[in-house]
C-alpha positions as YAML, in Angstrom:
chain: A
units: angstrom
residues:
- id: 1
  name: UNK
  ca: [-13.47, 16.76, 10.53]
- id: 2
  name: UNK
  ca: [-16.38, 14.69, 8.72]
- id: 3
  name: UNK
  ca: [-15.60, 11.37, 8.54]
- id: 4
  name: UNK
  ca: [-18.23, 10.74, 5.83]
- id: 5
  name: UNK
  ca: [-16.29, 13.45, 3.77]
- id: 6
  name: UNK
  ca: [-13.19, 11.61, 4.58]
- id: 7
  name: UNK
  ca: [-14.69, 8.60, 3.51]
- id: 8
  name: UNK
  ca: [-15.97, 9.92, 0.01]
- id: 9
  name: UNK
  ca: [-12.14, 10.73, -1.11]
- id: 10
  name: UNK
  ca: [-10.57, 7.99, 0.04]
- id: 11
  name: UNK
  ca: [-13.23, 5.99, -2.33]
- id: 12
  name: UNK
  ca: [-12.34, 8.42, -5.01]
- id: 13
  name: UNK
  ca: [-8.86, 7.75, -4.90]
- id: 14
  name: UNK
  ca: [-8.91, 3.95, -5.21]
- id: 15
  name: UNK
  ca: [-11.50, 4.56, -7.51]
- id: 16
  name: UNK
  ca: [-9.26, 6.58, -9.13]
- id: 17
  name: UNK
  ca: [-5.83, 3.85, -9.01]
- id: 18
  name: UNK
  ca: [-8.28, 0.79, -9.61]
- id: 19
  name: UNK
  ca: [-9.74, 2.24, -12.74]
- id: 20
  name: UNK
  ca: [-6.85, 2.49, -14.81]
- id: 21
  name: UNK
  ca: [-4.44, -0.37, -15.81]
- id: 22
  name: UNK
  ca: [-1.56, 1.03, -14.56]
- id: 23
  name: UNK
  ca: [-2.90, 0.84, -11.25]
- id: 24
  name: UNK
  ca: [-2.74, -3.15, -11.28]
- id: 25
  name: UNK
  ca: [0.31, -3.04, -13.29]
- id: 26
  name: UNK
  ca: [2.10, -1.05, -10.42]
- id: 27
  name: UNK
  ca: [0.36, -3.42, -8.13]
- id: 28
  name: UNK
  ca: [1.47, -6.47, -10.10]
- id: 29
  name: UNK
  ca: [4.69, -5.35, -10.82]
- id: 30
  name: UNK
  ca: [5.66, -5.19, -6.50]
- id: 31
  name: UNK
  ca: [4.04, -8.46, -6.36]
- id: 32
  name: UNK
  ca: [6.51, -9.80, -8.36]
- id: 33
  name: UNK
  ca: [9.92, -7.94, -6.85]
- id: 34
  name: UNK
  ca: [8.53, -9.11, -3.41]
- id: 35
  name: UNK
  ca: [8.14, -12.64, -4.75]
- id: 36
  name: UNK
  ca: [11.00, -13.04, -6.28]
- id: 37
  name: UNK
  ca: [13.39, -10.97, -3.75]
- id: 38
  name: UNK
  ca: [11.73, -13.23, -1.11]
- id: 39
  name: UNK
  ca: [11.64, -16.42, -2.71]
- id: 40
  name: UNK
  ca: [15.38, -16.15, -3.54]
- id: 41
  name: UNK
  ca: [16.48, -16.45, 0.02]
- id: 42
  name: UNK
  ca: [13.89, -18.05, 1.56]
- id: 43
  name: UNK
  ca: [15.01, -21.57, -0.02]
- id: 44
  name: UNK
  ca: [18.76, -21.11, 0.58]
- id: 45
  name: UNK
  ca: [18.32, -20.05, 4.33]
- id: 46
  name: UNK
  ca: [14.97, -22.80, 5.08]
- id: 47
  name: UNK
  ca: [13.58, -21.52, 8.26]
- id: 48
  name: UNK
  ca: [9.87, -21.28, 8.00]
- id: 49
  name: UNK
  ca: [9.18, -17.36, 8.51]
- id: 50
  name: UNK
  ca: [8.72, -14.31, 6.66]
- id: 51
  name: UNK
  ca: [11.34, -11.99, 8.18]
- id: 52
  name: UNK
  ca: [13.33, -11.63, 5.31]
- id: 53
  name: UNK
  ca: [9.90, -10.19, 3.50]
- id: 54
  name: UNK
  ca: [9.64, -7.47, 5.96]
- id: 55
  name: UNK
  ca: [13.05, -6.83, 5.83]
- id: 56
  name: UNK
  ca: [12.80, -6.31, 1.94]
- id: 57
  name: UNK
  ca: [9.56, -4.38, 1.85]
- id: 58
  name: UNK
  ca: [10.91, -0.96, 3.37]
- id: 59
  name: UNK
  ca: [13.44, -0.89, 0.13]
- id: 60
  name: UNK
  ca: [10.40, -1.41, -2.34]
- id: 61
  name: UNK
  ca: [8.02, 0.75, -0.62]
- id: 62
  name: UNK
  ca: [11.15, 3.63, -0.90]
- id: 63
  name: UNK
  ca: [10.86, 3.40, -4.66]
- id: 64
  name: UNK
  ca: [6.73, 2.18, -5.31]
- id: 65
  name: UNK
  ca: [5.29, 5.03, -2.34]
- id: 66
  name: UNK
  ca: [6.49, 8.22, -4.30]
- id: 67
  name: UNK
  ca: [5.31, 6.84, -7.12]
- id: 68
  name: UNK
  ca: [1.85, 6.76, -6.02]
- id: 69
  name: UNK
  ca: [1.24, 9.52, -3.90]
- id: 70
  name: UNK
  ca: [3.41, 11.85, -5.99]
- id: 71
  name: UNK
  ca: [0.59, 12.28, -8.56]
- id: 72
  name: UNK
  ca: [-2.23, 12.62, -6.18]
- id: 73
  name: UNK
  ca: [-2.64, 16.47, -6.12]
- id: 74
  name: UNK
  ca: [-0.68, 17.03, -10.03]
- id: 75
  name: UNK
  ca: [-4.28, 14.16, -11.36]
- id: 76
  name: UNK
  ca: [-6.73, 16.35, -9.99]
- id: 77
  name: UNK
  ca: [-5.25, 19.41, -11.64]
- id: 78
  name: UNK
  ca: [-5.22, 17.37, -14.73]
- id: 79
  name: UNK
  ca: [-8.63, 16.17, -14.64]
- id: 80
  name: UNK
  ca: [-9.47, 19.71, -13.51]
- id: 81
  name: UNK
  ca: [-11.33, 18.45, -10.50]
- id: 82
  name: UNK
  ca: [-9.15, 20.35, -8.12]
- id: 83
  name: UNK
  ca: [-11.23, 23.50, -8.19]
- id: 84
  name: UNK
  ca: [-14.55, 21.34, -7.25]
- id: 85
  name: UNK
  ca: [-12.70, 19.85, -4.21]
- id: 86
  name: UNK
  ca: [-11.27, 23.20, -2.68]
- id: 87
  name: UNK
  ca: [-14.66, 25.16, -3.67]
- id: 88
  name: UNK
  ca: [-16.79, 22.21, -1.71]
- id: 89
  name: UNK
  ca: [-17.05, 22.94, 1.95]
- id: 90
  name: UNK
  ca: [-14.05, 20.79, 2.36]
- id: 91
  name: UNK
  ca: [-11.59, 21.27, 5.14]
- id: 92
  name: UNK
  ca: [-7.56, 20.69, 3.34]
- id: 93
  name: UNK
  ca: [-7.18, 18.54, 6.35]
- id: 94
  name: UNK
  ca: [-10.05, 16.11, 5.30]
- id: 95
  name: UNK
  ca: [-8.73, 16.23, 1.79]
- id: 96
  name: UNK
  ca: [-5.33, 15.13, 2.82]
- id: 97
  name: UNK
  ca: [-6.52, 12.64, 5.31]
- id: 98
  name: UNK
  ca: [-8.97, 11.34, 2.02]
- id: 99
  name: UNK
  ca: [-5.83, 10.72, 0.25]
- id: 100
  name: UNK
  ca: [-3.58, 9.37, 2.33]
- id: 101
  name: UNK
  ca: [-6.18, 6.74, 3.17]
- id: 102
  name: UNK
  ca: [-7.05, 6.19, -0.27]
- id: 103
  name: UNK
  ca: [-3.01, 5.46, -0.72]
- id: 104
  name: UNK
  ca: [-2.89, 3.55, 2.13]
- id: 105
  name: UNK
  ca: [-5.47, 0.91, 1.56]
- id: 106
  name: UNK
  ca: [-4.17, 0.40, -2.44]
- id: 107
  name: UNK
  ca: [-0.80, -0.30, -1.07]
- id: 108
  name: UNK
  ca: [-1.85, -2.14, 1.68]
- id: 109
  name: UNK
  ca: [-3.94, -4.52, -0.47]
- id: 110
  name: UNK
  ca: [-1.14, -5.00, -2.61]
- id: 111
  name: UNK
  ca: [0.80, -6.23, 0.93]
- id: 112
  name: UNK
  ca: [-2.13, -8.55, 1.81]
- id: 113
  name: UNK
  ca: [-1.85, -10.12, -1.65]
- id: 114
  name: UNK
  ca: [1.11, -11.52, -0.20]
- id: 115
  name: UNK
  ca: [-1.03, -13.72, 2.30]
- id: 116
  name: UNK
  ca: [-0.71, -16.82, -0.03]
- id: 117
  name: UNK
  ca: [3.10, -17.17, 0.61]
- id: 118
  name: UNK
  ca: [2.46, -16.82, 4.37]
- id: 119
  name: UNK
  ca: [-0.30, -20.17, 3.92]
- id: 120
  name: UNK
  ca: [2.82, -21.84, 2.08]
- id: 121
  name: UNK
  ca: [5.21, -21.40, 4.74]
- id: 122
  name: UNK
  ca: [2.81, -22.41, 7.17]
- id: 123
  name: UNK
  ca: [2.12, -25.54, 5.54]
- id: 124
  name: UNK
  ca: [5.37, -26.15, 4.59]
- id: 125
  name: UNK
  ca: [6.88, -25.35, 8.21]
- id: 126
  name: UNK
  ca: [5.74, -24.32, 11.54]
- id: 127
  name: UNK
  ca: [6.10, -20.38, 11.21]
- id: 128
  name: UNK
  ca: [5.54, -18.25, 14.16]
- id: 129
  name: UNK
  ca: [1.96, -16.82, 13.75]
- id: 130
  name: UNK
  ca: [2.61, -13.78, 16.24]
- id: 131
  name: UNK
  ca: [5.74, -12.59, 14.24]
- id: 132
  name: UNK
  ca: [3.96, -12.72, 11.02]
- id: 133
  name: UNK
  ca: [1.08, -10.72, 12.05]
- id: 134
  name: UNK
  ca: [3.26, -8.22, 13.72]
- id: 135
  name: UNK
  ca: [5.09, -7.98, 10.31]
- id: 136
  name: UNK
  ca: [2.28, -7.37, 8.76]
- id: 137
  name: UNK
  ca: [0.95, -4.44, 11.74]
- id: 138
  name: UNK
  ca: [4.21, -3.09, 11.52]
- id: 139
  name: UNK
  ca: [4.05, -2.59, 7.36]
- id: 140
  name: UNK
  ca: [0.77, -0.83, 7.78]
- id: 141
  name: UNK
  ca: [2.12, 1.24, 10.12]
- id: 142
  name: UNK
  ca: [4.99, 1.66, 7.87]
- id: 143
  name: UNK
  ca: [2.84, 1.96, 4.81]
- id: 144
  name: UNK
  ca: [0.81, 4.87, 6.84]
- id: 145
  name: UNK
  ca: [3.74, 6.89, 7.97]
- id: 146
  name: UNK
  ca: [5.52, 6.87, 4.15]
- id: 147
  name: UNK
  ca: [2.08, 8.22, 2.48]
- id: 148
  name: UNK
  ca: [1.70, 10.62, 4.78]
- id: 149
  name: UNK
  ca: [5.46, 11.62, 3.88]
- id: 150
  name: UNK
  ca: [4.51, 11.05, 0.05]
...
């Protein structure tokens, strides 16, 4: 495998979900179900930690993952770029590899744009710095294993 090859789709593919607007819609739109399905409970129960976040996320990801990856092979046969990729000297394994990376990093930006909330808590509370970054090792783990699914 050629990591350089590897490299060149994955920059295609958030290429390809950061040029449109519905990219950032989509991303905007699960910014705002986490916010508000996290910010609902987090002032009723008042402990000072984002568990109930990462308890949420694997229910949005179930609906906002197929809706990403879903496309990924149907958009190149649209843009009729499909041809170019399996007539390069492209191994299927680096192509899959290019998008499920490419997937990976959209969605996982969209998870580090929750960051903010996590400086909130913190100031608001002492919040347990080791569970927070496991929650958020554990969603890109999570976030890997459902794209590669998608």
């Amino acid at each position: 495998m050629d990591i350089k090859t590897i490299r060149e789709i994955t920059i295609k593919e958030l290429k390809h979900y950061l040029d449109h607007l519905s990219g950032y819609l989509l991303l905007s739109i699960f910014l705002g179900i986490i916010y508000f399905l996290f910010l609902k409970t987090f002032f009723v129960v008042g402990i000072a930690s984002l568990r109930n976040m990462f308890g949420v996320l694997p229910w949005v990801f179930v609906i906002f993952i197929p809706a990403i990856t879903m496309g990924s092979f149907a958009k190149e046969e649209e843009n009729q770029t499909i041809e170019y990729l399996f007539t390069r000297p492209i191994k299927f394994l680096e192509i899959i590899v290019g998008k499920i990376l490419g997937a990976t990093t959209y969605l996982y930006t969209g998870v580090l744009l929750t960051l903010p909330v996590a400086f909130f808590i913190n100031l608001s509370g002492n919040m347990d710095i080791g569970e927070t970054v496991a929650g958020y090792l554990g969603t890109l783990l999570l976030i890997i294993g459902m794209t590669s699914i998608g």
